[in-house]
C-alpha atoms as a printed R data frame, in Angstrom:
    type eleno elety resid chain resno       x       y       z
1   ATOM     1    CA   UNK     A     1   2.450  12.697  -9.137
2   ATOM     2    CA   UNK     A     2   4.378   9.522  -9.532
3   ATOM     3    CA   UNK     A     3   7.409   9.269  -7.023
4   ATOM     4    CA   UNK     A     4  10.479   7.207  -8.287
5   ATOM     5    CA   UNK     A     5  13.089   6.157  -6.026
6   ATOM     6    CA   UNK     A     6  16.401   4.818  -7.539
7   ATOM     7    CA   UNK     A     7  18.880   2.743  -5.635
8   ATOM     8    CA   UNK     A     8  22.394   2.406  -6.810
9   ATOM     9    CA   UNK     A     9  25.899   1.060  -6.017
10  ATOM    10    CA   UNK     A    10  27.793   4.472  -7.042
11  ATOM    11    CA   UNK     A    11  27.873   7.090  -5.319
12  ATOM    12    CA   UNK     A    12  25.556   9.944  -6.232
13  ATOM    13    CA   UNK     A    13  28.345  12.835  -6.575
14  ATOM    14    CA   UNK     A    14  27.866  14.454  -9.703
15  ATOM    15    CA   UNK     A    15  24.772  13.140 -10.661
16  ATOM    16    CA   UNK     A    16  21.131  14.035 -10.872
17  ATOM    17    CA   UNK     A    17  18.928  11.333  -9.298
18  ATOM    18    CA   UNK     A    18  15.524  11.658  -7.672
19  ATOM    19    CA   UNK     A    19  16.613   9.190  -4.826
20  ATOM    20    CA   UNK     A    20  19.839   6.593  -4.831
21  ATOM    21    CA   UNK     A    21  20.925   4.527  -1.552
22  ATOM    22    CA   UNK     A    22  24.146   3.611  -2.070
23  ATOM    23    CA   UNK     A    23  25.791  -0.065  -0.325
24  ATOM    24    CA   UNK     A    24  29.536  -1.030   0.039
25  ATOM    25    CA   UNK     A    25  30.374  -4.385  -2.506
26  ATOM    26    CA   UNK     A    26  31.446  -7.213  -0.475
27  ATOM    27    CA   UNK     A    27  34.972  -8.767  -1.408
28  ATOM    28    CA   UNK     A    28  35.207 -11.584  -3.369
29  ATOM    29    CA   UNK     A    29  37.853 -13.285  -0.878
30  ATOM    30    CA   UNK     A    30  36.630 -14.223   2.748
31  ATOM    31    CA   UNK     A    31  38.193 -12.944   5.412
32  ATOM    32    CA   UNK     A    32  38.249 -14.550   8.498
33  ATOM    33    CA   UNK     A    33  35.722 -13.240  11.475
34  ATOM    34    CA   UNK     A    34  34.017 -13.883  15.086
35  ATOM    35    CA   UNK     A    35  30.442 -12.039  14.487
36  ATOM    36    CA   UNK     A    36  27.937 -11.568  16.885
37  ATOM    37    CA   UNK     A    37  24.648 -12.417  15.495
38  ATOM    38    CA   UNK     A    38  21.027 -10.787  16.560
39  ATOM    39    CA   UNK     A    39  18.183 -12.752  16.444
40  ATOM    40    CA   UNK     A    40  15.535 -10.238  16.955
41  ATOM    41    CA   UNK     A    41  12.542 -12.974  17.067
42  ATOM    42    CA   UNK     A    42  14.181 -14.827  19.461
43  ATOM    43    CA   UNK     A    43  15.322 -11.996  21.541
44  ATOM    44    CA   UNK     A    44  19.106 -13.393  21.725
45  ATOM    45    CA   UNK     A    45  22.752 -12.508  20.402
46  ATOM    46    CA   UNK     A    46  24.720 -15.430  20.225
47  ATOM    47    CA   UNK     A    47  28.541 -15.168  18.319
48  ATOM    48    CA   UNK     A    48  29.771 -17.814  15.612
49  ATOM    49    CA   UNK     A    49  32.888 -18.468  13.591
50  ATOM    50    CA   UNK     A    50  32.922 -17.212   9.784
51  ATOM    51    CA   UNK     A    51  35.667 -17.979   7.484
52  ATOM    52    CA   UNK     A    52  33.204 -18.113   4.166
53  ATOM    53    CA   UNK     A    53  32.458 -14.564   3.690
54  ATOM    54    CA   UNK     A    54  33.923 -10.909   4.250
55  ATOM    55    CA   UNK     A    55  31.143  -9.896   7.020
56  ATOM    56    CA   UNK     A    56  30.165  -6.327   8.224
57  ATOM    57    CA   UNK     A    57  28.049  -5.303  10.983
58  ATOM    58    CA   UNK     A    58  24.146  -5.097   9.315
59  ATOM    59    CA   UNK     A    59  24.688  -8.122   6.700
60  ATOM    60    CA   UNK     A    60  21.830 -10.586   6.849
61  ATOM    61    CA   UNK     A    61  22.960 -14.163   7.567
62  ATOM    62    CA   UNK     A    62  21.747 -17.764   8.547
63  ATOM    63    CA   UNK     A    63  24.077 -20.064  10.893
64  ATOM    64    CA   UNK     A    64  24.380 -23.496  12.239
65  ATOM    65    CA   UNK     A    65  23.136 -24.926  15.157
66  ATOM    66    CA   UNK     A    66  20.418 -24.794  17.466
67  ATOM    67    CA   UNK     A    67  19.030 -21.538  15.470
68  ATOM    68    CA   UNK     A    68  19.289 -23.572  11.963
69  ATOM    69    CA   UNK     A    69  16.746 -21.790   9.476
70  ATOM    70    CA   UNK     A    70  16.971 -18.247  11.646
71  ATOM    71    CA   UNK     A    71  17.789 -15.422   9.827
72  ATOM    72    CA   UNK     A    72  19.750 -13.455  11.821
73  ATOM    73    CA   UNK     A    73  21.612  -9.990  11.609
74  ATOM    74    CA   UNK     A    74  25.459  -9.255  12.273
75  ATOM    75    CA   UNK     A    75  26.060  -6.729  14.863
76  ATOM    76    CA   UNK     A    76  29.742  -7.118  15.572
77  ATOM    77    CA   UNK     A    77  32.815  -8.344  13.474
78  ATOM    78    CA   UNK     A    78  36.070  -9.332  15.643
79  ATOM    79    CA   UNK     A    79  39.135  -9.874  13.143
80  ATOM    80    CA   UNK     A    80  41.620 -10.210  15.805
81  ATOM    81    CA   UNK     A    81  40.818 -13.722  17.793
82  ATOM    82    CA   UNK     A    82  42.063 -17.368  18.375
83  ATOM    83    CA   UNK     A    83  39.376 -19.512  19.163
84  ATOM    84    CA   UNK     A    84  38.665 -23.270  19.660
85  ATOM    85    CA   UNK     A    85  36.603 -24.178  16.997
86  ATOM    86    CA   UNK     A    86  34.721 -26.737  18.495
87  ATOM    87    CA   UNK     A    87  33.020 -24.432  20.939
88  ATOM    88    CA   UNK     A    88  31.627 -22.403  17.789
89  ATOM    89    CA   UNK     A    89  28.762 -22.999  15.449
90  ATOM    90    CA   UNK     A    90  29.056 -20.853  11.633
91  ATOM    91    CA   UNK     A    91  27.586 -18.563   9.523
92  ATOM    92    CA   UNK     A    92  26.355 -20.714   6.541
93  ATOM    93    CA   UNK     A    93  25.209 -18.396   3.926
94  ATOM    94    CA   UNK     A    94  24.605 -14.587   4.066
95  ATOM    95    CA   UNK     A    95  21.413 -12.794   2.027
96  ATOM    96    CA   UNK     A    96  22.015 -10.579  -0.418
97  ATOM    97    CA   UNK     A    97  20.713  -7.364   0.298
98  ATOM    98    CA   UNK     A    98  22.276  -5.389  -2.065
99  ATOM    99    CA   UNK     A    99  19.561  -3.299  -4.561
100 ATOM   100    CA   UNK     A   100  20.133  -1.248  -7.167
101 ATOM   101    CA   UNK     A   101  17.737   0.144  -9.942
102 ATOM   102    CA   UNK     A   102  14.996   2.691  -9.795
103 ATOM   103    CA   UNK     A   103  11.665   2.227  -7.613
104 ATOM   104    CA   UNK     A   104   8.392   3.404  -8.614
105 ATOM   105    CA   UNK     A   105   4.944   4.026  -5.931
106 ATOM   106    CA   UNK     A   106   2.596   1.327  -6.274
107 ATOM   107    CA   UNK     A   107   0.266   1.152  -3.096
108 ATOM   108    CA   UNK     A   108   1.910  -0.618  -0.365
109 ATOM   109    CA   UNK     A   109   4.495  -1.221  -2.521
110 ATOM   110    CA   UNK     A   110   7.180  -0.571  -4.526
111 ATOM   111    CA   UNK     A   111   7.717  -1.679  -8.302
112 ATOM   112    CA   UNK     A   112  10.151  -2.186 -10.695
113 ATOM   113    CA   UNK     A   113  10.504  -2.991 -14.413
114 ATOM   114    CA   UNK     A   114  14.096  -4.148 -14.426
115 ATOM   115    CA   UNK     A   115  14.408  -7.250 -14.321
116 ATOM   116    CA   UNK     A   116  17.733  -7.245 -12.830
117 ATOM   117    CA   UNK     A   117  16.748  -4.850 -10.103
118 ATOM   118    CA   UNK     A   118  15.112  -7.382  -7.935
119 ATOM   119    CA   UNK     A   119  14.739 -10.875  -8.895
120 ATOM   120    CA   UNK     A   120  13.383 -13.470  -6.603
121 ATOM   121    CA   UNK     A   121  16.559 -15.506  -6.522
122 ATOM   122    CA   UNK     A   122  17.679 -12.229  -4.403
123 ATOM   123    CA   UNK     A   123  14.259 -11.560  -2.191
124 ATOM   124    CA   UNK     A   124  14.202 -15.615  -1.261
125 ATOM   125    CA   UNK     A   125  17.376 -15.616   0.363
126 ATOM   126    CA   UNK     A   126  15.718 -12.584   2.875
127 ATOM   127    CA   UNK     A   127  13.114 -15.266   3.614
128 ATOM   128    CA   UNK     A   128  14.433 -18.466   3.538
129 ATOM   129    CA   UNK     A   129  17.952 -20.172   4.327
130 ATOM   130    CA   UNK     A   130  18.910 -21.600   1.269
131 ATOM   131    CA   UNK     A   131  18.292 -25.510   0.761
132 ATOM   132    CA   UNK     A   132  20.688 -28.031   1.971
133 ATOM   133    CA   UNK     A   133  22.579 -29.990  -0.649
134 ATOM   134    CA   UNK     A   134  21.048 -33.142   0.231
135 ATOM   135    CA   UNK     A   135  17.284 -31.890   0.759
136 ATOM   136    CA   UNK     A   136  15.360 -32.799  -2.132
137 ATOM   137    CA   UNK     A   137  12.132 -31.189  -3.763
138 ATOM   138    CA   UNK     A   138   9.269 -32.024  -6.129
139 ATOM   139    CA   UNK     A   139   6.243 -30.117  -6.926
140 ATOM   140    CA   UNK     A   140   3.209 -30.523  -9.137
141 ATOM   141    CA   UNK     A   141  -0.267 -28.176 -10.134
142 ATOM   142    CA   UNK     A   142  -3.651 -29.354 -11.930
143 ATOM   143    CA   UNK     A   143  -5.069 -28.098 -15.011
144 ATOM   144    CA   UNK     A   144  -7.567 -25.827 -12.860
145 ATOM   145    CA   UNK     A   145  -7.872 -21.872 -13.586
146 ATOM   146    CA   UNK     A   146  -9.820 -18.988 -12.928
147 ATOM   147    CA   UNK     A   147 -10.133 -15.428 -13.391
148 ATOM   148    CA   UNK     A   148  -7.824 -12.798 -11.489
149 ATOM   149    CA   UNK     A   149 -10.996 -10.301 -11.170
150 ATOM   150    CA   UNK     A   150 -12.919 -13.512 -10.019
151 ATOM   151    CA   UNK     A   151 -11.232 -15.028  -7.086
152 ATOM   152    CA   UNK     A   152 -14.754 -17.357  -6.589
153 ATOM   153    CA   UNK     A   153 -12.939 -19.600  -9.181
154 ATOM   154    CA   UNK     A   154 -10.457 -20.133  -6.448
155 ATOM   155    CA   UNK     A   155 -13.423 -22.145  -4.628
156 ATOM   156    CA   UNK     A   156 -11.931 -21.385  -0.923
157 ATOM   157    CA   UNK     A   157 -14.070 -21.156   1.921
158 ATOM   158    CA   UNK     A   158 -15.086 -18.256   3.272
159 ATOM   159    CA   UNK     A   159 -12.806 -18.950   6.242
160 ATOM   160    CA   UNK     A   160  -9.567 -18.728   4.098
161 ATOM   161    CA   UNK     A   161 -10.614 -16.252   2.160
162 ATOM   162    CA   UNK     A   162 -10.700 -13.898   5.122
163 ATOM   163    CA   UNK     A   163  -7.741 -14.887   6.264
164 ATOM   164    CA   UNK     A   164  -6.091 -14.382   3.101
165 ATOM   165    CA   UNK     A   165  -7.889 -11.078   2.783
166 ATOM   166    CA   UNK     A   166  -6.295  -9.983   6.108
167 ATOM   167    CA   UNK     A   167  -2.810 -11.423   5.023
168 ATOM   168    CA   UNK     A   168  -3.166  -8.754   1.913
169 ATOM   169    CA   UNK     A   169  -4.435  -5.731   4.301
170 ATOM   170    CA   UNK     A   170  -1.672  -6.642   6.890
171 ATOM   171    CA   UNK     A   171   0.559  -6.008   3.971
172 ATOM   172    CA   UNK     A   172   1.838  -9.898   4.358
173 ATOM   173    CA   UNK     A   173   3.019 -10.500   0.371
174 ATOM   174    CA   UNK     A   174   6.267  -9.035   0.539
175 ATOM   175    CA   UNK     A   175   7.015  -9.912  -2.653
176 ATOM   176    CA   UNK     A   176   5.347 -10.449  -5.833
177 ATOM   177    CA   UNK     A   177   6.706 -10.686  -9.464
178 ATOM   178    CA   UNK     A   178   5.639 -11.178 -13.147
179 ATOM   179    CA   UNK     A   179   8.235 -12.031 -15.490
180 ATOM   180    CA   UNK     A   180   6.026 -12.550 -19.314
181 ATOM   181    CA   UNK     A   181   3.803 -15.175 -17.630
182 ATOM   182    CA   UNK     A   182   5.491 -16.733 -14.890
183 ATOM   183    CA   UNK     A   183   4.362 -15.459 -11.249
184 ATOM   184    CA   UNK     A   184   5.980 -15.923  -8.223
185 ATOM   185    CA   UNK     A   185   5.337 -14.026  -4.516
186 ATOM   186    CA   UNK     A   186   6.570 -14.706  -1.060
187 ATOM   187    CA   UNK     A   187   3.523 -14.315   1.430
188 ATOM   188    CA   UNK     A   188   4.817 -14.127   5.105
189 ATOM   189    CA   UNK     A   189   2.633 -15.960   8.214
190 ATOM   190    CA   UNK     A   190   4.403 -17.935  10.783
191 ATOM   191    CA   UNK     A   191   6.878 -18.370   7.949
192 ATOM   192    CA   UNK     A   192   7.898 -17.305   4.426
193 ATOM   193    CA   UNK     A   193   5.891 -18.914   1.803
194 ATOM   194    CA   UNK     A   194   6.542 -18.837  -2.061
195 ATOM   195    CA   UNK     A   195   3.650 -19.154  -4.080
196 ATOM   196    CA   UNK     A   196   3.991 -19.399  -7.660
197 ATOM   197    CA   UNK     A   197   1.499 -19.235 -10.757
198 ATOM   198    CA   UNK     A   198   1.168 -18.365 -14.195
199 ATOM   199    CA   UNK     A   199  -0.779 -15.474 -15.662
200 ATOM   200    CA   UNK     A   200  -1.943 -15.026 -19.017
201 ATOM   201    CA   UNK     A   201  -4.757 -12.672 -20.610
202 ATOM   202    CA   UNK     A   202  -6.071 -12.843 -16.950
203 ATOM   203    CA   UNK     A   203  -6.448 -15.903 -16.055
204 ATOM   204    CA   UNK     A   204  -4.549 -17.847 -13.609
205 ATOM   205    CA   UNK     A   205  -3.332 -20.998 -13.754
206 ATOM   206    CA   UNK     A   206  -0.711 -23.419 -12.549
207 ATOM   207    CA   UNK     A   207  -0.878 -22.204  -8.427
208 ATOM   208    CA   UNK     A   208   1.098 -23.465  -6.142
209 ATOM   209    CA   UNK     A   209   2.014 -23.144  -2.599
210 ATOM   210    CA   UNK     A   210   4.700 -24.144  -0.694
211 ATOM   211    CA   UNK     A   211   2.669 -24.370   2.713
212 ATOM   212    CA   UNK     A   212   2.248 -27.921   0.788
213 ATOM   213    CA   UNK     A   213  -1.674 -27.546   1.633
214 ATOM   214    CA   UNK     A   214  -4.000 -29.763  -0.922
215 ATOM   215    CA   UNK     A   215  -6.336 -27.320  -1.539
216 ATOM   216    CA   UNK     A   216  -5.889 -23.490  -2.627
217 ATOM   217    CA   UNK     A   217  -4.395 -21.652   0.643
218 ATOM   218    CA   UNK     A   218  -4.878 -17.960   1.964
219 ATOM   219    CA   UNK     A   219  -1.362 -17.537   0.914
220 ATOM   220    CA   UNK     A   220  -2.284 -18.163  -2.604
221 ATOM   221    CA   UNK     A   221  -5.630 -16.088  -1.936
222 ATOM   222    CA   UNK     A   222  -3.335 -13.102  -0.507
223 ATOM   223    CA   UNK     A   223  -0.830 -13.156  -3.341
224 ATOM   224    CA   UNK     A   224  -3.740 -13.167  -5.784
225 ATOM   225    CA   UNK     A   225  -5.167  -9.927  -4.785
226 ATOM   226    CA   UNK     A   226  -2.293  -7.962  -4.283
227 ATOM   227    CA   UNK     A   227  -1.578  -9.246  -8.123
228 ATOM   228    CA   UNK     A   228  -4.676  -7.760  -8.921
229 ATOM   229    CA   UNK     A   229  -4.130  -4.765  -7.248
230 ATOM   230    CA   UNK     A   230  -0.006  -4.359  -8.595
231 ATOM   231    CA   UNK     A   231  -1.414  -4.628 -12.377
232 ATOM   232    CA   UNK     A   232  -4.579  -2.343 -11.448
233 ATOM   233    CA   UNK     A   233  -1.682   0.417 -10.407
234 ATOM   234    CA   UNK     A   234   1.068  -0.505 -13.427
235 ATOM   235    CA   UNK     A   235  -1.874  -0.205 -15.807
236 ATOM   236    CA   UNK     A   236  -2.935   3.048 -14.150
237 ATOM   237    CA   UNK     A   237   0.171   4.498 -13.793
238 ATOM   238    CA   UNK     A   238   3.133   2.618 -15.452
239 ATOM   239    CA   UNK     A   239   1.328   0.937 -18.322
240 ATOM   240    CA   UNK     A   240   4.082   2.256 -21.086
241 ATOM   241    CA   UNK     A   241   7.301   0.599 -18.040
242 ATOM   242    CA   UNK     A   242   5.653  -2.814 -18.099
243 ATOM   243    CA   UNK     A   243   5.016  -2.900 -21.930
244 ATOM   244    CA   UNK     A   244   8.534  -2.060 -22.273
245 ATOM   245    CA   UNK     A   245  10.084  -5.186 -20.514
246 ATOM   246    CA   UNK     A   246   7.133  -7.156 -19.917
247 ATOM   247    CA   UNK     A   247   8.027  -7.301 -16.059
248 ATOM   248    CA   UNK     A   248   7.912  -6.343 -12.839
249 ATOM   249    CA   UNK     A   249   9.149  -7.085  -8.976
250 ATOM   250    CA   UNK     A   250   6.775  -5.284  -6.338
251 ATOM   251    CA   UNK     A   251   8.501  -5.598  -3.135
252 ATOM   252    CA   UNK     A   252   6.511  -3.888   0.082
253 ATOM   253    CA   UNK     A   253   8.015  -0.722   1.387
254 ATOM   254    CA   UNK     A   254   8.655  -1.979   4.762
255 ATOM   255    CA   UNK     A   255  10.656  -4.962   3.368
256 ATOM   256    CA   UNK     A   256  12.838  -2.810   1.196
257 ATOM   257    CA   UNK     A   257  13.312  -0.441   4.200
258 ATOM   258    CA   UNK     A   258  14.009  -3.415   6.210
259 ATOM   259    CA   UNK     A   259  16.494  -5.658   4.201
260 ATOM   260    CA   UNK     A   260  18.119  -3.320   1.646
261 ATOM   261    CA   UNK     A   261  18.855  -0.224   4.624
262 ATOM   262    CA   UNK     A   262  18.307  -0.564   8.196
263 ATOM   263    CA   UNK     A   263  21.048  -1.776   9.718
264 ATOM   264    CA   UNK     A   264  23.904  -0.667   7.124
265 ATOM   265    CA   UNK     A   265  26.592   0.900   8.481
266 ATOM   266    CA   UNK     A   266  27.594   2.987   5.852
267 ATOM   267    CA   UNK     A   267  25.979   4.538   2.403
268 ATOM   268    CA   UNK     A   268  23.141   7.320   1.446
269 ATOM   269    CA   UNK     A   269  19.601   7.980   0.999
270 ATOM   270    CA   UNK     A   270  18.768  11.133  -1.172
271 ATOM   271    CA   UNK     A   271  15.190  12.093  -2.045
């Protein structure tokens, strides 16, 4: 049997769905805030100054200062304050957690053929603090390719090709999406990588890594077979989904859990 899972905005009153989570919108305007912040990898709750978004306790956000880059989580919103602002660092940019559209089983992972659903602009910004405006980036790929049920074309040693096998088994490609032939995936180590690639008539071509290494990485090695394994399931299972649009967004179930539930203080699960 093929579970689906749909996650919506609206409230599932009145309607027959196999599975919805519903999230509050944010407002448009900010409103002014002192939030506490959790850092759970660095063990620490530290409170900064917000006056760029409407915050609630569970939202996802990056800040200035000595935790620069952190992704942190908001576990307390004070609207009634009068601060110095000099003694306070701020929240910079919050990720957008919000999902809605309708989840299919896929392994590991979850899968989608709307392309709206869950597009990697979102995902990144659970990752990665977005870029500053003066950072600056180029990027460049060979004419190599190989075959996706080949990887030897890859020609990685043996070294990285176990450690990219145990990056796939440890379930570290939390992300991985096809739209037509343009790839993209965001394999987490010490930090969140995007690897990107084209696909067409199985082949591969066009990989790239942001780890920045010169030669093909075990990021790129553990995005490439969970690939293989996503399009070994859609064909199996969801063949007539991904003919329809010609794409999909496979996001692992923890991550989903993770980003677009825990922590929320209000909305609904229903399966």
């Amino acid at each position: 049997m093929a579970f689906k899972i749909g996650f919506s905005a609206e409230r599932p009153e009145n309607k027959s769905v196999e599975a919805a989570y519903t999230v509050p919108q944010q407002a448009a305007v900010p409103r002014k805030s002192v939030v506490q912040v959790q850092f759970a990898g660095r063990n620490a709750a530290l409170t900064y100054y917000n006056d760029r978004f409407d915050l609630h306790v569970g939202d996802m956000v990056y800040v200035d200062g000595k935790l620069e880059g952190q992704r942190g989580r908001v576990v307390e919103v004070n609207y009634n304050f009068k601060i110095k602002l000099s003694d306070y660092k701020r929240v910079l940019a919050v990720a957008d957690t919000t999902v809605h559209g309708q989840f299919f089983m896929a392994g590991s992972h979850f899968v989608t053929f709307d392309r709206a659903a869950l597009p990697a602009s979102k995902v990144v910004t659970w990752f990665k603090a977005p870029a500053k405006e003066d950072e600056e980036f180029a990027s460049g790929s060979d004419d190599t390719s190989f075959r996706l049920d080949d990887l030897k074309g890859m020609h990685v040693s043996a070294a990285i090709a176990e450690r990219g096998q145990n990056y796939y088994a440890e379930n570290r490609v939390r992300y991985i999406s096809m739209d037509g032939t343009k790839g993209y995936a965001i394999v987490e180590g010490g930090d969140a990588y995007e690897v990107e690639f084209a696909y067409r008539d199985g082949e591969i071509s066009n990989l790239i890594c942001s780890c920045f290494c010169s030669y093909n990485c075990k990021h790129e090695f553990a995005a490439m077979l969970q690939l293989r394994e996503t399009l070994e399931l859609i064909e199996k299972q969801y063949a007539a989904e991904y003919a329809r649009t010609g794409c999909f967004a496979a996001v692992s179930m923890s991550t989903l859990f993770s980003f677009a539930i825990t922590g929320k203080e209000s909305g609904c699960f229903t399966l």
